[in-house]
C-alpha positions as CSV (number, residue, x, y, z in Angstrom):
1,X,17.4,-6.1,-2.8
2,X,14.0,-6.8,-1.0
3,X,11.0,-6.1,-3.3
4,X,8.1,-6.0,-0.7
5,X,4.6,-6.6,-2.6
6,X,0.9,-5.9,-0.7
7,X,-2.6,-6.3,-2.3
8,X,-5.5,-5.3,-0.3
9,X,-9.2,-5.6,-0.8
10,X,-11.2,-2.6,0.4
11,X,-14.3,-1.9,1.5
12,X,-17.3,-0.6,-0.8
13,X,-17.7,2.5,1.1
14,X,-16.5,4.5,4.4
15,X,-16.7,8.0,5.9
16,X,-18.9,9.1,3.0
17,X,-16.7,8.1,0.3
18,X,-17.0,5.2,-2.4
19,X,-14.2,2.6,-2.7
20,X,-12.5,4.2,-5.9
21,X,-11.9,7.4,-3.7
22,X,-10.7,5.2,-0.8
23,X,-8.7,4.0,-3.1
24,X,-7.0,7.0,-4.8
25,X,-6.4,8.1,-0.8
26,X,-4.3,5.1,0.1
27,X,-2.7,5.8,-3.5
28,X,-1.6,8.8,-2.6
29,X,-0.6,8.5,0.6
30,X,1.7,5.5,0.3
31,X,3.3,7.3,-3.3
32,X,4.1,10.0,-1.4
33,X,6.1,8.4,1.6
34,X,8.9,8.2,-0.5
35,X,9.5,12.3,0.4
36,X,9.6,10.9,4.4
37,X,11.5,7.9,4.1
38,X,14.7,7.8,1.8
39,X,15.4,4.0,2.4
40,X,12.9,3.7,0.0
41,X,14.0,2.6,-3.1
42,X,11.2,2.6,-5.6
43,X,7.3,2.5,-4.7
44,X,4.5,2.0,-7.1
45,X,1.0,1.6,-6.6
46,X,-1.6,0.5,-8.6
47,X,-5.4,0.5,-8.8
48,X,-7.7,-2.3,-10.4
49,X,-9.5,-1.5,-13.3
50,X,-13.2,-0.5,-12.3
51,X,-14.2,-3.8,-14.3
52,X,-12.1,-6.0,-12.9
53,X,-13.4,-9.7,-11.2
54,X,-15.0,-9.2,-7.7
55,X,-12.5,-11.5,-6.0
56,X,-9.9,-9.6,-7.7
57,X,-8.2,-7.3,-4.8
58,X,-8.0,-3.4,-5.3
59,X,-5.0,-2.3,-4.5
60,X,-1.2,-3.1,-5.1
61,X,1.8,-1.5,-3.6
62,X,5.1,-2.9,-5.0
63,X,8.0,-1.5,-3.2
64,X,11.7,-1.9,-2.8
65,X,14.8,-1.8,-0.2
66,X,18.2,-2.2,-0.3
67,X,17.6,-5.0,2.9
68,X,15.1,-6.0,5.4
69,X,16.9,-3.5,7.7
70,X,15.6,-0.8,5.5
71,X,12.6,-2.4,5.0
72,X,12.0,-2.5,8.7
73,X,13.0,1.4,8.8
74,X,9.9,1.8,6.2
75,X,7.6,-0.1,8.5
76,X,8.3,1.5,11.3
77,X,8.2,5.4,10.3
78,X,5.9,6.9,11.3
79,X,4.0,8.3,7.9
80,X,4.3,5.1,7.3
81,X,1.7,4.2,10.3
82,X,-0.1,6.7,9.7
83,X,-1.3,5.8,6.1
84,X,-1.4,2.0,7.5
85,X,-3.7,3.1,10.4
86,X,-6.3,4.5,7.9
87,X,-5.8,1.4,5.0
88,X,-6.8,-0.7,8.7
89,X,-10.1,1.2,8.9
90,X,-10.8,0.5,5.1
91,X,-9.4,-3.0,3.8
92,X,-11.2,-6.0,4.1
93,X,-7.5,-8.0,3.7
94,X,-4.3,-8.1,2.8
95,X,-1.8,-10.3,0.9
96,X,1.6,-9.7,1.1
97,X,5.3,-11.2,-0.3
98,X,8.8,-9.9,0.2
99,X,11.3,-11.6,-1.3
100,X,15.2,-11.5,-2.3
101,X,15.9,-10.4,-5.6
């Protein structure tokens, strides 16, 4: 199994809206990938705590896939590049990990 892990920072505000609604967006949209794209084991994403340390980074996504060849199904769908066109417009960066488990 591949458990595929991203954190992103975000910017404070774009297109009229404050980070926590950017946030709840991407949220949303990655959750509900899992309706497009079966190989899609389990996806969770989770939101920092309002009072959390600035150099803390606002969003995780923790996802898994039966291989990378599934994983590289996810990547490439295209809901999937959809929601990671818009996250582009609003993240400041990006940490990721995928690993064998």
């Amino acid at each position: 199994m591949i458990k595929h892990i991203v954190f992103f920072r975000l910017v404070e505000s774009a297109e009229g809206k404050t980070k926590s609604e950017i946030a709840e967006i991407i949220k949303s949209g990655l959750e509900n990938l899992k309706k497009f794209i079966p190989e899609i084991i389990k996806i969770e994403v989770g939101v920092n705590v309002p009072n959390a340390p600035k150099t803390d980074y606002d969003i995780a996504l923790y996802s898994e896939f039966e291989n990378f060849e599934t994983l590289d199904v996810y990547q490439e769908h295209p809901e999937h590049k959809r929601i990671a066109a818009y996250i582009g417009t609003v993240k400041t960066s990006r940490a990721a990990v995928d690993y064998v488990s």
